[in-house]
Phi, psi and omega in degrees: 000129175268149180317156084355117170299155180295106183252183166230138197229151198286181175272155185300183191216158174305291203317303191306308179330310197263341200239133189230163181282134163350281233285358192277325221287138177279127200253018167259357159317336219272303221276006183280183169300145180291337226240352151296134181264168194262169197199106143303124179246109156253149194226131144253091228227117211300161175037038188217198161249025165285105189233088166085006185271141169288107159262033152143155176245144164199154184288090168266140172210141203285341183268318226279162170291135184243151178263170203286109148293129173272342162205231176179133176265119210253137162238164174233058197308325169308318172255105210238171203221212206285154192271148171266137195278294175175202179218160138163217176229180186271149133254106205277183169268355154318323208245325177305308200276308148354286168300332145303331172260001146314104167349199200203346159274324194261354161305338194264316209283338216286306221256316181310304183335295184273336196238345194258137191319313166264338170262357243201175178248026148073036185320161125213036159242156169206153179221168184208180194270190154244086227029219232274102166280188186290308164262086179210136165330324174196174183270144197210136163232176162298327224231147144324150151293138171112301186314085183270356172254025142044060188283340199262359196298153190192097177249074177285319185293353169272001185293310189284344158253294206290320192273349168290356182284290210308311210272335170288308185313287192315317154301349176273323191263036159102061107132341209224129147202149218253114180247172183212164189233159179219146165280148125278001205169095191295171185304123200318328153297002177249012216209142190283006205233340209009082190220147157283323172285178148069032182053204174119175172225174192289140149281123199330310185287347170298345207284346206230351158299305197287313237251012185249338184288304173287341173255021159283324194286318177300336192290332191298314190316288178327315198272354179265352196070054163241132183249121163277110182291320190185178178233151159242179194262341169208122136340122173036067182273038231216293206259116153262121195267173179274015189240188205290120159202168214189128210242153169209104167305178194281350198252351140309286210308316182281352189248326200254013184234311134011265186300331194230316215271294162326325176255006143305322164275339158264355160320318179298329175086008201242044180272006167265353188289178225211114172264116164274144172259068190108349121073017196246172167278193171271168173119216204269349187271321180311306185282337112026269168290336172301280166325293186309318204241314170299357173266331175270119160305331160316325184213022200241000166289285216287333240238086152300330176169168190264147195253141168220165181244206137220072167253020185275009157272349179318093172094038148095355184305152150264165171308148171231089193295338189301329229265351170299303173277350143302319169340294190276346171282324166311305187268063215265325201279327158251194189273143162218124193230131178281092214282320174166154181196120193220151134003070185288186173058084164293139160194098219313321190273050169237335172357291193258059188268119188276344186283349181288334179281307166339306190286325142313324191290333186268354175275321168288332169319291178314320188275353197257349159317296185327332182122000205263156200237009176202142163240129172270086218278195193251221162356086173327323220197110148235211159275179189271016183218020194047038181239195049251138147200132198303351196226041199033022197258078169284165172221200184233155193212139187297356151206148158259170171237140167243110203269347189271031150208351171067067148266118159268159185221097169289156169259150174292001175278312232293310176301300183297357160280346191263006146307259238250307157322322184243046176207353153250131210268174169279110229082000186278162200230135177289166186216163161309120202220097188265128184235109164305322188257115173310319166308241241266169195238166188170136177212174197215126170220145153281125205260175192281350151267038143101354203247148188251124140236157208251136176232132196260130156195110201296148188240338175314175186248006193232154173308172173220152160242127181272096178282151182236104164253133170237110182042039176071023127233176183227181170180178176278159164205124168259145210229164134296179182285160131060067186221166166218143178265135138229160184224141185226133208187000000 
């Protein structure tokens, strides 16, 4: 597929949602049975203007005639999987200071985009940092350097961007979004390298200064009026990057959440916070770190579940979605969340480059078949130059700002999370999703009112037709090339 010149495309609106073409609507609905269920189509589609649009009402029926199809998709509402936690992104501190120079018309439609339920694609996960990462304007802690009793702690520099961001995204979705928080780096003094950059690991003696550092920043948070659902315990704790990282073998890592940072938090009152474990990519260190700390009861009380990224794709690597779903067939009791992932290598003429949206669309399908119960993409926001970030290391993000014209710039990821963020709700149970035709991809949850929705989506370069069988009815569908589907029923 060749790049797109950088088009702007507006966010999507209730009216598009609500309103579908003549010429898509299957015209045997109007005479079918009241006692057939009905199939809501929104389609997204390379070269066309389908962004998130209603294609069509059709008719599952159990009699009806079906035309020559290549292949088909079974769903089974009866046999159902891990319940879903939510979608959304990171707010960094990048996507915060963006956001600020934004209008105040494109700060509302911006915050509308993402979060509001209905007009919007219906974030409702977010996760943010603990003080200062690769996208944050400079390296930053809370604390004095030196202050190892964090008599100085204070996150007065998150008052001026980030948490007025954080408090707008939660009033737009309605009162409630389930945030969880991550370090990149304990404080340069506490670390053997006394470096914030450049890896290194915590020192014993600091284990219990650092594991005191998170419940001072959720309680500050808190007091701000942010409710922290939960946390991990290291950014990449694998990589030392030239930005804020910190290496923790599984056995630091299983040791130092054991010993210090789990009974802190309940020394704390804050034994209801949610613990992620490993925050990495996928492949054999997930599972790995999974078998060490969900197998010792000792330490497997604190751990609700394990974080993953997927950059074990980096330079051309595959996913390695499997090593997702052993986790989760060993481990059925815990969690698995996709913590974050984005669109590296920046390059301002790819805005609409459609294979980016493809690498999302095959990564959530796949993780969330795999057992997984939340996605997390990384940056909500960035500049028209994928920053700010300190340490240069741009990327891409499902919408941008060109603040030197107060431009928003959707991307085409932005539509495919919102294929799945705004039609599958939180608390919905994955169900059984069988796919015949190798061109899609599909997956199926059932929502807590009752209605399943199914996300379809062709990689092909030619349209497919499809049968949609559900609970012994049916019906027919066409998908476009290069498309993503929900089907709502």
């Amino acid at each position: 597929m060749k790049p797109i010149n950088r088009i702007l495309i507006a966010p999507i609106l209730l009216l598009q949602l609500s309103c579908s073409s003549s010429k898509n609507v299957d015209t045997s609905a109007v005479s079918a049975s009241k006692s057939n269920k009905k199939i809501e189509v929104y389609t997204t589609a390379e070269n066309t203007s389908l962004r998130l649009s209603s294609t069509g009402n059709f008719i599952l029926n159990p009699t009806a005639q079906q035309t020559k199809t290549s292949g088909s998709i079974t769903v089974d509402s009866k046999k159902t999987d891990q319940v879903f936690l939510g979608i959304g992104g990171a707010i960094t501190d990048a996507s915060a200071e963006v956001f600020a120079k934004l209008s105040p018309k494109k700060q509302q439609e911006f915050l509308t985009a993402y979060y509001d339920k209905n007009k919007g694609i219906g974030y409702s996960l977010a996760r943010t940092n603990i003080h200062s990462c690769d996208f944050s304007s400079e390296s930053y802690t809370y604390i004095e350097e030196g202050d190892k009793d964090l008599k100085t702690f204070n996150i007065d520099h998150d008052k001026k961007y980030r948490i007025p961001l954080l408090k707008r995204a939660i009033k737009t979705a309605g009162g409630n979004l389930t945030l969880f928080v991550s370090p990149w780096s304990p404080p340069a003094f506490m670390k053997d390298n006394n470096d914030i950059l450049h890896g290194g690991v915590l020192l014993p003696e600091f284990a219990q200064s650092w594991a005191n550092y998170y419940s001072k920043f959720i309680k500050a948070y808190e007091k701000e009026g942010i409710p922290v659902w939960g946390l991990t315990i290291q950014n990449e704790p694998m990589a030392s990057q030239r930005w804020e990282s910190c290496i923790y073998t599984p056995e630091a890592e299983r040791d130092f959440l054991k010993n210090f940072l789990g009974p802190t938090l309940q020394k704390d009152g804050l034994s209801s916070k949610n613990v992620i474990i490993w925050d990495h990519n996928r492949g054999d260190m997930l599972e790995k770190r999974a078998n060490l700390v969900f197998s010792d009861p000792e330490v497997s009380k604190y751990a609700w579940g394990i974080g993953f990224h997927w950059y074990e794709t980096w330079n051309g690597g595959t996913p390695k979605f499997e090593s997702v779903g052993k986790v989760h067939e060993a481990f059925p009791n815990k969690n698995l969340l996709f913590t974050e992932g984005c669109i590296e290598k920046f390059d301002a003429s790819k805005f609409q480059f459609w294979g980016n949206a493809e690498r999302y669309g095959i990564n959530m399908i796949n993780d969330f078949n795999n057992g997984t119960t939340g996605w997390t993409d990384w940056n909500i926001l960035l500049d028209q130059n994928g920053g700010p970030n300190h340490v240069g290391n741009f990327c891409f993000a499902p919408i941008h700002a060109d603040i030197t014209k107060d431009e928003l710039i959707y991307t085409p990821m932005y539509y495919y999370m919102g294929h799945l963020s705004k039609f599958i709700q939180p608390g919905a149970k994955r169900v059984s999703n069988t796919t015949s035709d190798k061109t899609l991809l599909s997956t199926s949850f059932l929502n807590t009112n009752g209605k399943i929705a199914t996300i379809v989506m062709n990689q092909s370069d030619k349209e497919v037709v499809y049968e949609i069988s559900i609970d012994s009815s049916k019906n027919t569908i066409t998908i476009p090339a290069h498309a993503m589907q929900t089907l709502v029923y």
